[in-house]
C-alpha positions as CSV (number, residue, x, y, z in Angstrom):
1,X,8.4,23.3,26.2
2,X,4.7,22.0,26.2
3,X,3.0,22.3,23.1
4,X,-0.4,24.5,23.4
5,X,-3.6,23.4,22.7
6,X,-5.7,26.3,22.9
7,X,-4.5,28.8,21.6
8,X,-2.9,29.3,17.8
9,X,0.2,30.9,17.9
10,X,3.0,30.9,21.2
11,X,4.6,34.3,21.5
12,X,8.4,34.0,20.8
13,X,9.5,35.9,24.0
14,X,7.6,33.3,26.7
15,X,8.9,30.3,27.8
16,X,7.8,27.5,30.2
17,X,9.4,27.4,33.6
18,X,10.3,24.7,35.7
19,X,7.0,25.2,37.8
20,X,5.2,25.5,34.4
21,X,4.3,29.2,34.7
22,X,5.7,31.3,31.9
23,X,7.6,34.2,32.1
24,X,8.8,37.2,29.7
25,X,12.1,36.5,28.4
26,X,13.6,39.9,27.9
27,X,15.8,40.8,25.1
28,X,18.7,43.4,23.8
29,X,17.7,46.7,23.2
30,X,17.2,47.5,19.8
31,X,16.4,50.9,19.5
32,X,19.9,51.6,18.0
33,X,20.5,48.7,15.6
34,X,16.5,49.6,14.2
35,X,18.1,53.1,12.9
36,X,20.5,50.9,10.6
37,X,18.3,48.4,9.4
38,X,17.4,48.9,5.6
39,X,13.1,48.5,5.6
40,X,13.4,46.4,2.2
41,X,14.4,43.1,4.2
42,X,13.4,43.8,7.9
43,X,9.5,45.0,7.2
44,X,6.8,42.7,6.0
45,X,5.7,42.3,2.3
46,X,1.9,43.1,1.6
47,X,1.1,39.9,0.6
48,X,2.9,38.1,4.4
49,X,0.7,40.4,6.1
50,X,-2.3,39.4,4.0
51,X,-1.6,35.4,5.3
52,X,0.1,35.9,8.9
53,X,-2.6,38.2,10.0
54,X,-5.2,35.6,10.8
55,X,-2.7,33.3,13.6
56,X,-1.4,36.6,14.6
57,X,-1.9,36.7,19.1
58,X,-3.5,40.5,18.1
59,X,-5.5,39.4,15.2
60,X,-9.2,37.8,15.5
61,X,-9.2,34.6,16.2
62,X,-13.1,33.7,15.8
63,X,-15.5,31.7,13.6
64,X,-17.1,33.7,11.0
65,X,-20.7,34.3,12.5
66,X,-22.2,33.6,9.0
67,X,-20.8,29.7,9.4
68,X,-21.8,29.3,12.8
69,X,-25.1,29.7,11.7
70,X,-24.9,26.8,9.6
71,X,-24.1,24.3,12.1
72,X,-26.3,21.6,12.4
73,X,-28.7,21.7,14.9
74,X,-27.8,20.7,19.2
75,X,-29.4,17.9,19.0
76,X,-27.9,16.6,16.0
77,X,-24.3,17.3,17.6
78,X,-24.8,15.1,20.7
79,X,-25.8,12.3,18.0
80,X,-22.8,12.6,15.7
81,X,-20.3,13.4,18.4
82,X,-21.5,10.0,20.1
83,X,-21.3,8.4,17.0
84,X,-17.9,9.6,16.0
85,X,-16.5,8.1,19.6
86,X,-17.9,5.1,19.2
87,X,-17.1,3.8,15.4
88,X,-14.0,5.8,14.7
89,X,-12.1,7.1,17.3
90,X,-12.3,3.2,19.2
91,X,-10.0,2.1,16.8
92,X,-8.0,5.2,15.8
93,X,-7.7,7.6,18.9
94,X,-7.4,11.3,17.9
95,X,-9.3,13.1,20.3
96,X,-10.0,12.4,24.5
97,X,-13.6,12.4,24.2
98,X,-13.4,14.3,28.2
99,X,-11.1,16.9,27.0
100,X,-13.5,17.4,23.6
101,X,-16.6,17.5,25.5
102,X,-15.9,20.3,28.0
103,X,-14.4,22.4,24.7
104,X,-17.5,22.1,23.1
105,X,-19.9,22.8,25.7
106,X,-17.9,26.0,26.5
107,X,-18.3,27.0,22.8
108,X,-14.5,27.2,22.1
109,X,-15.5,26.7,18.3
110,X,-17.1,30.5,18.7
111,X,-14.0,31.8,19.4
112,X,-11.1,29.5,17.8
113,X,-11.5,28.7,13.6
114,X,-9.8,25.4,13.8
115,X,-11.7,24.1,17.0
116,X,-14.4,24.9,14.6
117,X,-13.3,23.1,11.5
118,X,-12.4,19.8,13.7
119,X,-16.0,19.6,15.2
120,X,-17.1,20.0,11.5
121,X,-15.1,17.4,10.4
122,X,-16.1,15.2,13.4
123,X,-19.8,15.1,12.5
124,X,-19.4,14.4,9.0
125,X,-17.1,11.8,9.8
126,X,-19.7,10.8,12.7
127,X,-22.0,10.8,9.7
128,X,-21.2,7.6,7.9
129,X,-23.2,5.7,10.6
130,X,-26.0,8.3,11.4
131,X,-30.0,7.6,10.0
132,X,-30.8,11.3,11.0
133,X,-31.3,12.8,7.2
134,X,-30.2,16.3,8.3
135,X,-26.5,14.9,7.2
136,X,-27.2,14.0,4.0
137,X,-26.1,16.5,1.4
138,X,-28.8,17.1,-0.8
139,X,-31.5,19.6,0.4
140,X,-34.3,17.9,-0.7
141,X,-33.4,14.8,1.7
142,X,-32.5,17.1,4.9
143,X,-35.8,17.2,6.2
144,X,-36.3,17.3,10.1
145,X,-36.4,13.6,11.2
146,X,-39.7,12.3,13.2
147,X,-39.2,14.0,16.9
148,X,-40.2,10.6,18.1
149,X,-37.0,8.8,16.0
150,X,-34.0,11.0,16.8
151,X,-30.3,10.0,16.2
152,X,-31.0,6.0,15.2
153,X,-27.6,4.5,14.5
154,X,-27.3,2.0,11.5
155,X,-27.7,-0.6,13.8
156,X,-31.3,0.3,14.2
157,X,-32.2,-0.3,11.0
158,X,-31.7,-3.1,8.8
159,X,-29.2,-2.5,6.2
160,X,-32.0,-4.6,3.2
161,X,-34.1,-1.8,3.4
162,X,-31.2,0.1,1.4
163,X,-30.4,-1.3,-1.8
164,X,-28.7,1.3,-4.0
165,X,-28.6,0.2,-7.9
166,X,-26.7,3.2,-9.6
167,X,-24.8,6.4,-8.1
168,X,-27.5,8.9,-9.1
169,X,-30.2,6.8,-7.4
170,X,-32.4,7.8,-4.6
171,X,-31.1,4.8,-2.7
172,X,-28.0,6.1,-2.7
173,X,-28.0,9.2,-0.8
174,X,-26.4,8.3,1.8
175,X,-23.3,8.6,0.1
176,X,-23.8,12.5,0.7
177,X,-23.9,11.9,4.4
178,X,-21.7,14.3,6.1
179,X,-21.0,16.2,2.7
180,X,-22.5,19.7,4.5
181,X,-20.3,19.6,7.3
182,X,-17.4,19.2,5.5
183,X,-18.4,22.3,3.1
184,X,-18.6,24.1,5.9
185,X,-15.9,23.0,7.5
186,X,-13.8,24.1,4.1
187,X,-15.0,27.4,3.9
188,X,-14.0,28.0,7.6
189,X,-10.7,27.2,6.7
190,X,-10.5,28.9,3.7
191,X,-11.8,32.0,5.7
192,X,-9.3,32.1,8.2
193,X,-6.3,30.0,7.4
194,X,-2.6,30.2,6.8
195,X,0.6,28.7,5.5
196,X,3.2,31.5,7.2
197,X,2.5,30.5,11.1
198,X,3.1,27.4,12.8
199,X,1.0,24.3,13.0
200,X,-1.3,23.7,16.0
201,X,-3.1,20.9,17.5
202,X,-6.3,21.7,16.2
203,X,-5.3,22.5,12.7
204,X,-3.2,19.2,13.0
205,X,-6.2,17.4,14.6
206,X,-8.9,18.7,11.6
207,X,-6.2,17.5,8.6
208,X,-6.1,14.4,10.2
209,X,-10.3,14.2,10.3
210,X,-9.9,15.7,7.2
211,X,-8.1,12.7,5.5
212,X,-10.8,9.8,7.4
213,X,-13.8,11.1,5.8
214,X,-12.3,11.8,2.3
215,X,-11.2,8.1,2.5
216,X,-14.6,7.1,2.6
217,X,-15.4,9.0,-0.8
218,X,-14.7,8.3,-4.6
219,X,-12.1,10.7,-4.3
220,X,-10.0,8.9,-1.7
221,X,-6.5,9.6,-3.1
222,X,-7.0,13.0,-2.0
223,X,-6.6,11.7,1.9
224,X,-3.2,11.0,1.2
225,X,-2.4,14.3,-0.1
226,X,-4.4,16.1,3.2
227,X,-2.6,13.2,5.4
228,X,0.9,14.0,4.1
229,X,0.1,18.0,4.4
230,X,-1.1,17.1,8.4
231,X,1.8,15.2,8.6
232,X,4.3,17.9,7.6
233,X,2.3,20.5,10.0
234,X,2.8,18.5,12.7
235,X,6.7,17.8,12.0
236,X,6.9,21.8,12.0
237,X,5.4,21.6,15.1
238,X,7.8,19.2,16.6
239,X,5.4,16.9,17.6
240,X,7.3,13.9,16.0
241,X,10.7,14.5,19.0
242,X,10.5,12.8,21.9
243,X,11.7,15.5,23.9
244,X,9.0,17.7,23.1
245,X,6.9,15.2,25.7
246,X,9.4,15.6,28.7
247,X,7.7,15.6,32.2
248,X,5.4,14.3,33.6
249,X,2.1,12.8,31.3
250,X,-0.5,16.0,30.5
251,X,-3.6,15.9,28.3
252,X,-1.5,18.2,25.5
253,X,1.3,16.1,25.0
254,X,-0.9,12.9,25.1
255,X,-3.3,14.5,22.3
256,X,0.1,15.7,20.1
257,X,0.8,12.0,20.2
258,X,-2.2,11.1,19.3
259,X,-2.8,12.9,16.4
260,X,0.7,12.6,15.0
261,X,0.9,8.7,14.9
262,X,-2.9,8.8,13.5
263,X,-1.2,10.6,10.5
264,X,1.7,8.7,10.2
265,X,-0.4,5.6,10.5
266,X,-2.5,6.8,7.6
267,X,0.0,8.0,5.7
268,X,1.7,4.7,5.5
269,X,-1.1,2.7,4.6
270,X,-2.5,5.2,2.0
271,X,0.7,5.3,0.0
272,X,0.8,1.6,0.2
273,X,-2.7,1.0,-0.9
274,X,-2.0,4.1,-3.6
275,X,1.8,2.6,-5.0
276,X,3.4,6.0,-3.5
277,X,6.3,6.2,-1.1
278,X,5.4,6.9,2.9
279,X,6.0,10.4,4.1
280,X,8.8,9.7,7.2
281,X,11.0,7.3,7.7
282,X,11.5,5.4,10.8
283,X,14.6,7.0,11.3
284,X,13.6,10.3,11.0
285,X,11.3,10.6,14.7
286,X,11.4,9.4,17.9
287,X,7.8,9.9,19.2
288,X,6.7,7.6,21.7
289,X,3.4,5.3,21.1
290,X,0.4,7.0,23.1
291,X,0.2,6.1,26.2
292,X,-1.9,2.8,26.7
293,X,-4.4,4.9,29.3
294,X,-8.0,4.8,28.4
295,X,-9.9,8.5,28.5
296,X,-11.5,7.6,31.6
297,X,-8.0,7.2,33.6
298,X,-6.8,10.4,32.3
299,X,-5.4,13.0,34.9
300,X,-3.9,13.0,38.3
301,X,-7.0,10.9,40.2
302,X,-6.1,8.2,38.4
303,X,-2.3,8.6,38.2
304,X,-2.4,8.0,34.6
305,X,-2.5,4.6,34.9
306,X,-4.4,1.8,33.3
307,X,-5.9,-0.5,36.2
308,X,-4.0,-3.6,36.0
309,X,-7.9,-5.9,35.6
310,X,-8.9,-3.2,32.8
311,X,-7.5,-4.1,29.3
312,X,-6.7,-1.0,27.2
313,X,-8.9,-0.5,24.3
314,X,-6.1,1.9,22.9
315,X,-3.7,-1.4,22.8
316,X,-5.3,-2.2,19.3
317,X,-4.1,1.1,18.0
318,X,-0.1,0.6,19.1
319,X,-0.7,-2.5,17.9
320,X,-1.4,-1.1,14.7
321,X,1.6,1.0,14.6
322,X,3.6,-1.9,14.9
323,X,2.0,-3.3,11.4
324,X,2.4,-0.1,9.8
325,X,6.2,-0.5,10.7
326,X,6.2,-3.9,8.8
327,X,4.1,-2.5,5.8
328,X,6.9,1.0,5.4
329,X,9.7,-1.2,5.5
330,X,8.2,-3.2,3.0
331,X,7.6,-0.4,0.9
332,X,10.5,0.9,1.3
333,X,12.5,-2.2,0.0
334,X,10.8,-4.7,-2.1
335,X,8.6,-2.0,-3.4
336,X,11.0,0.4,-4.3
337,X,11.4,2.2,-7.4
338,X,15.4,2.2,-7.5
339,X,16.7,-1.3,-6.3
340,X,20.1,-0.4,-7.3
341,X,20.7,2.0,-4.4
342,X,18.9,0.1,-1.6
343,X,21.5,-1.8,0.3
344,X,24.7,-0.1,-1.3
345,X,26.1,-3.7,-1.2
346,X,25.1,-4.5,2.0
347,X,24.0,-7.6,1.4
348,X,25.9,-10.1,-0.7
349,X,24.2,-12.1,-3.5
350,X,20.2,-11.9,-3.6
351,X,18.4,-9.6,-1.2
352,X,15.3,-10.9,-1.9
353,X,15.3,-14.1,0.0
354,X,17.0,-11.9,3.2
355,X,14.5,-9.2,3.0
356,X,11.6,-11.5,2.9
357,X,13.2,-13.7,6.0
358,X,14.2,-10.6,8.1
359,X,10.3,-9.5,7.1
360,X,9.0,-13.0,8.3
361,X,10.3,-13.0,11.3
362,X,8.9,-8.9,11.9
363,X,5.4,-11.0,11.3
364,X,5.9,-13.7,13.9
365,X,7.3,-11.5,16.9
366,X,4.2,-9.2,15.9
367,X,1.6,-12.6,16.8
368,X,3.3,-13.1,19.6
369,X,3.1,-9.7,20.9
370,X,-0.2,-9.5,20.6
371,X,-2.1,-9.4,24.0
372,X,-4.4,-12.4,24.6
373,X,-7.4,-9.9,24.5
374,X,-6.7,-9.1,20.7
375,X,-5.8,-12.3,19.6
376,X,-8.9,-13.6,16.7
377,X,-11.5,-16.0,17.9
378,X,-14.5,-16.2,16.5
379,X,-15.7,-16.2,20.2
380,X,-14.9,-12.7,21.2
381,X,-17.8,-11.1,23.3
382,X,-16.9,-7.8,23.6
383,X,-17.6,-5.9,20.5
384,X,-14.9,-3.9,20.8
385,X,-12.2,-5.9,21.6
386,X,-13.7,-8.7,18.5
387,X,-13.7,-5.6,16.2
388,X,-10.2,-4.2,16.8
389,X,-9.0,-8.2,16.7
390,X,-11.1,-8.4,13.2
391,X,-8.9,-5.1,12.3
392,X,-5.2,-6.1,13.9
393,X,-5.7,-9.5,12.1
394,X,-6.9,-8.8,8.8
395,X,-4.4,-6.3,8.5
396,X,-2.0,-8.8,9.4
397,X,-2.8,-11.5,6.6
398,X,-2.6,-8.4,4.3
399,X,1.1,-7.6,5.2
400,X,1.8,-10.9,5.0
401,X,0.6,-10.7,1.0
402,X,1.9,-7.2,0.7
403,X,5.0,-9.0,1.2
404,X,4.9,-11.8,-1.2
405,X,2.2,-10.6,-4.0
406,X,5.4,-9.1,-6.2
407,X,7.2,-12.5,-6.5
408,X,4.2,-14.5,-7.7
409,X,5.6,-15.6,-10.8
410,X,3.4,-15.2,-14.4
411,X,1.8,-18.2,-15.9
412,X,4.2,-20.1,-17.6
413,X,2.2,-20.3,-21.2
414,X,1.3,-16.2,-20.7
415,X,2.5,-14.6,-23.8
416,X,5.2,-12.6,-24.3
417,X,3.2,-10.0,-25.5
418,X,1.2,-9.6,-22.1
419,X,4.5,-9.8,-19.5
420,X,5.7,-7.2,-17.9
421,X,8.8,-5.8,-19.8
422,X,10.6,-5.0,-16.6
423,X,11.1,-9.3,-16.1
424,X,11.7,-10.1,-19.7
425,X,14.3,-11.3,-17.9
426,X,13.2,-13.3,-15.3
427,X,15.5,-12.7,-12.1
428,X,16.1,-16.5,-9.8
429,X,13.0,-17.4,-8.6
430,X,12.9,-16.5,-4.7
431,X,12.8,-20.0,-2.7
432,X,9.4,-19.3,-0.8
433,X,6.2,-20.7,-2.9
434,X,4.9,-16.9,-3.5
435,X,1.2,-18.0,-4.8
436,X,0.0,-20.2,-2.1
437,X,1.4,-18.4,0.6
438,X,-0.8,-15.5,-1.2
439,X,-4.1,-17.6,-1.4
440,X,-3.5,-18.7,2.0
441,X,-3.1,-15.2,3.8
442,X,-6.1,-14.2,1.6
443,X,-8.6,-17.5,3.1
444,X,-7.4,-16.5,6.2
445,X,-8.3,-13.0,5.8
446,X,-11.4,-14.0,4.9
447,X,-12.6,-16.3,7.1
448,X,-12.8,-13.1,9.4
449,X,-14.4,-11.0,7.1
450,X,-17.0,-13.6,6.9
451,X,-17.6,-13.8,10.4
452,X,-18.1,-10.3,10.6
453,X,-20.5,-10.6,7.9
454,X,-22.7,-13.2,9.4
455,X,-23.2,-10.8,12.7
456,X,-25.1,-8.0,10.3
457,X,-23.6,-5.2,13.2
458,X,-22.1,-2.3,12.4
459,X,-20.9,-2.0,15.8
460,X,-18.7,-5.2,15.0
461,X,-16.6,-3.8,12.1
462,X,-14.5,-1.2,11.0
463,X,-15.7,-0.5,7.6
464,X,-12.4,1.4,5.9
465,X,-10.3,-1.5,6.6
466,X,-13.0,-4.1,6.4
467,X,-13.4,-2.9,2.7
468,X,-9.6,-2.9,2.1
469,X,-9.4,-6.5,3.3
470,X,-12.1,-7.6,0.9
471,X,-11.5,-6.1,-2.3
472,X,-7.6,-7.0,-2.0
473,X,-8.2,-10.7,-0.9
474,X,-11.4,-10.0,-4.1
475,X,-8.5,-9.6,-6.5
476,X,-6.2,-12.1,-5.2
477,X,-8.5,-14.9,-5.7
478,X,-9.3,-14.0,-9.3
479,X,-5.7,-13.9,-10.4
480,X,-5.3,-17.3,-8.7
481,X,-9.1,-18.6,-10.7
482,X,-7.4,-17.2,-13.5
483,X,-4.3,-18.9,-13.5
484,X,-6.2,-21.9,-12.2
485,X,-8.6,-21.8,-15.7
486,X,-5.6,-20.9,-17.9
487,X,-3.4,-23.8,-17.0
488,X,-7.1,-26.1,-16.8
489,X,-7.2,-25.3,-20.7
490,X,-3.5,-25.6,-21.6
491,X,-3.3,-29.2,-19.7
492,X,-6.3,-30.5,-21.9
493,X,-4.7,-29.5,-25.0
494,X,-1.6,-31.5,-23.5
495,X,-3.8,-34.3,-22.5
496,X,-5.2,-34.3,-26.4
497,X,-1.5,-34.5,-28.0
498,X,-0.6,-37.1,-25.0
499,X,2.0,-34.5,-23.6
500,X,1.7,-33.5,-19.7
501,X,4.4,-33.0,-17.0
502,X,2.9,-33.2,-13.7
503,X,5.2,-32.0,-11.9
504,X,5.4,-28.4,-13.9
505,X,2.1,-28.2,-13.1
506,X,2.6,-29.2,-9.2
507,X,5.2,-26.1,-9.2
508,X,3.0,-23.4,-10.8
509,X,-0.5,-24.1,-9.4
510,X,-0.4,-23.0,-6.1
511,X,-1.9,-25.8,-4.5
512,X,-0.7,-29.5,-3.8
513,X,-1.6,-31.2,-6.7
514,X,-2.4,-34.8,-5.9
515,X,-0.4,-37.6,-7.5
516,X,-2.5,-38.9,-10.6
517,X,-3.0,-39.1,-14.1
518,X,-4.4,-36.1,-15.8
519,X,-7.8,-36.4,-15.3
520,X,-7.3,-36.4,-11.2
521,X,-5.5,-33.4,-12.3
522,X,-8.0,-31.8,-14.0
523,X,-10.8,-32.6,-11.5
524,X,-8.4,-31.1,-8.7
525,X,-8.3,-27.9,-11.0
526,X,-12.3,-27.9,-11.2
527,X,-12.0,-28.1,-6.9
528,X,-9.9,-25.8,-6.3
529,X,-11.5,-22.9,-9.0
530,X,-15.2,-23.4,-6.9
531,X,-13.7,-23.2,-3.6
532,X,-11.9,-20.0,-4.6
533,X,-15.4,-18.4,-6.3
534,X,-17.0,-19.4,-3.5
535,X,-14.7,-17.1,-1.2
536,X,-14.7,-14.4,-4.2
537,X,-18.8,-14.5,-3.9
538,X,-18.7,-14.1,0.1
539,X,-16.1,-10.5,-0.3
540,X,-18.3,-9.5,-2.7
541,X,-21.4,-9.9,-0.5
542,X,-19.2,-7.9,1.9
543,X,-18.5,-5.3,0.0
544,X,-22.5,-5.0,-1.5
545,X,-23.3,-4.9,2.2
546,X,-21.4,-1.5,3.1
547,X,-22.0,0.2,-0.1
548,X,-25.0,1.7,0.5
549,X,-23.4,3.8,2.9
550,X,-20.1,4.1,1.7
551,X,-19.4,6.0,-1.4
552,X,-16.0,4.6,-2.6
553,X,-17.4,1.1,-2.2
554,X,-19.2,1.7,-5.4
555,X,-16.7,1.7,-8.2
556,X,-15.1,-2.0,-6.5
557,X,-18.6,-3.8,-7.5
């Protein structure tokens, strides 16, 4: 049975033939077994009708007239809905901009709440990268643009003229941008919305909006919780069985697909990034990957088929899912909370070094994988393509220290007062070199980040993940300066009383330590601390660079 896309609730009694009409399914008569039935348990409470009256097929269906009226001007639409296509949905599909674009010129959001609420949610997350000030959220900075100046992207204008100093600065009001829509698009949900019916598309499609732009404020965790909630609406729906999609390829199962990976997607890497578990395990769907079509080949002229010369821009995205695969597992084993139960004895002596090898290997068949298109080279042309490479890849090097950043063992002089009293017992060291396989992941990482820096385009980055990247790799290169300075100070004091072991410190550092006496040592130390604050100075360049427009950037510098 297709899965609707217009409409909010399917009447129980219809069902989709073979030739994809529907007809009435008729059922016993009922007239007798009524008289029997005790009205306690077989009518409605007060308070059910008060929340399924709103998805009921009788009940009004329509936006409140009083929040249409605060939707932001036509003009301003066209802007954020272009803007939307072209720096969010290229490297997460949701929506088939064709399919979008006739529903909104036909004015479905005048007649269907949650249509409504998704186009909110679009232009605030269409927002981030708009220069009109009718997004912002403050009142006194949505004045009408200049006619002559309408809908400049970011790109237009050059990101030193905005250089925010503290939150409640004028700089930085463009941390508000989008802020309206989504009030609005709140109070249309809160005006029509329910928990008793069924999820739909649209509701599904607006969490999953929903969850993007929160990401982008200080209270991100939130996203997670709206993620896991669009996530669960969609299960109800049954959007996460394969045999929901049977038959042949259609716009509706295609979107379905869409926007339940996007949530699935997001809620794996949000619990990751937050320590929490992911909401579905891979064992618990079948769902195919979306269909590697681009918009334009959609429907029966095109046989839904890629042309072979075209590469797919939605490739990126399965790619993608593939990652996430890597990251759940991850979490779901050397991240979780109650090792005792996670093999069942399985695995004989230390799961560690298995996990980590069976996780290796999940890395390298990913590279390879990869078509040549989306494989990282500085040298990439098309922005596209070098942006969703920038993305696949970074995320890539941050698996790859998701999966090693728990075994990188304390400094060996720490005090015992300042471990961790879960390894007060110090479990067999695992036999890959945790730290430097860390540090290297991170310089890889950013190496791309850099480059992306140095083009100044906003067109060439995707800024949620470009931040991620930065602030982890950030972190990853203090604890290594750190450690670095720690064991600098501990070896002069040794050098003082005459007492140094070389090879200890070969072991713990990180890096290979040349063969010398202890002041080559040393000197190697001082090398390896200013190549390291070197990189920590280019991510936090990076990071300064997007926070004037990006709200949780703020707290990380």
């Amino acid at each position: 049975m297709q899965m609707n896309v217009e409409t909010q609730g399917e009447a129980d009694n219809e069902e989709a033939s073979s030739t994809g009409s529907k007809t009435k399914l008729k059922g016993p008569d009922n007239s007798r077994v009524a008289m029997t039935r005790r009205p306690e348990f077989w009518q409605p409470l007060r308070w059910e009708l008060g929340l399924g009256k709103v998805n009921d097929p009788s009940s009004l269906q329509a936006t409140p007239v009083a929040l249409l009226k605060r939707f932001p001007p036509e003009d301003l639409c066209d802007i954020l809905i272009d803007l939307y296509f072209t720096h969010s949905n290229t490297y997460f599909p949701l929506l088939h901009r064709p399919t979008f674009q006739k529903q909104w010129e036909d004015k479905l959001y005048e007649s269907n709440f949650w249509f409504a609420a998704s186009c909110l949610m679009l232009f605030a997350v269409g927002s981030r990268w708009c220069t009109d000030e009718r997004v912002l959220g403050d009142p006194e900075n949505r004045n009408d643009p200049d006619p002559s100046q309408p809908g400049e992207s970011m790109d237009q204008e050059s990101s030193e003229n905005i250089a925010p100093e503290c939150p409640d600065s004028p700089e930085n009001k463009w941390w508000t941008a989008g802020l309206p829509f989504f009030e609005i698009a709140r109070d249309v949900i809160q005006s029509r919305a329910n928990l008793v019916h069924g999820g739909t598309l649209f509701e599904v499609q607006t969490l999953s909006l929903l969850g993007t732009f929160l990401r982008g404020t200080k209270t991100f965790p939130a996203a997670w919780l709206v993620v896991s909630a669009g996530l669960r609406r969609a299960i109800d729906a049954g959007a996460h069985r394969g045999k929901i999609y049977r038959g042949p390829s259609n716009p509706d199962n295609e979107l379905w697909k869409r926007a339940f990976w996007n949530l699935v997607v997001f809620d794996r890497i949000g619990g990751v990034i937050l320590g929490r578990s992911v909401g579905i395990a891979e064992e618990d769907f079948d769902a195919d990957f979306p269909s590697e079509v681009d918009d334009a080949y959609w429907g029966e002229a095109h046989g839904w088929k890629q042309p072979e010369n075209v590469p797919s821009t939605i490739s990126a995205f399965n790619q993608f899912i593939k990652l996430t695969q890597i990251v759940a597992f991850t979490a779901r084993t050397i991240y979780a909370i109650n090792k005792t139960k996670l093999f069942s004895g399985l695995i004989k002596g230390d799961w560690r070094n298995e996990v980590i090898s069976q996780l290796n290997t999940a890395l390298d068949e990913w590279a390879q994988g990869v078509p040549t298109y989306l494989k990282w080279s500085e040298d990439l042309s098309d922005p596209v393509f070098y942006s969703q490479s920038a993305m696949l890849w970074t995320t890539y090097h941050l698996t790859r220290l998701l999966i090693y950043r728990p075994f990188i063992p304390p400094p060996p002089l720490l005090p015992q007062s300042l471990r961790d009293p879960a390894h007060a017992v110090s479990p067999t060291p695992i036999s890959f070199p945790s730290l430097a396989i860390c540090i290297s992941s991170a310089r890889a990482c950013t190496r791309i980040l850099e480059h992306q820096l140095r083009t100044q385009s906003w067109h060439m980055i995707f800024v949620p993940n470009f931040v991620n990247a930065a602030y982890t790799c950030a972190g990853l290169f203090l604890l290594a300066l750190w450690d670095l300075k720690g064991q600098q100070k501990t070896l002069a004091k040794f050098q003082d009383a005459g007492v140094v072991d070389i090879d200890a410190t070969r072991s713990t550092a990180g890096f290979d330590v040349e063969d010398g006496d202890i002041h080559t040592v040393l000197l190697s130390f001082k090398e390896k601390m200013e190549e390291l604050l070197t990189d920590i100075h280019i991510l936090i360049e990076a990071l300064e660079w997007v926070k004037p427009r990006w709200e949780f950037v703020g707290p990380m510098v």
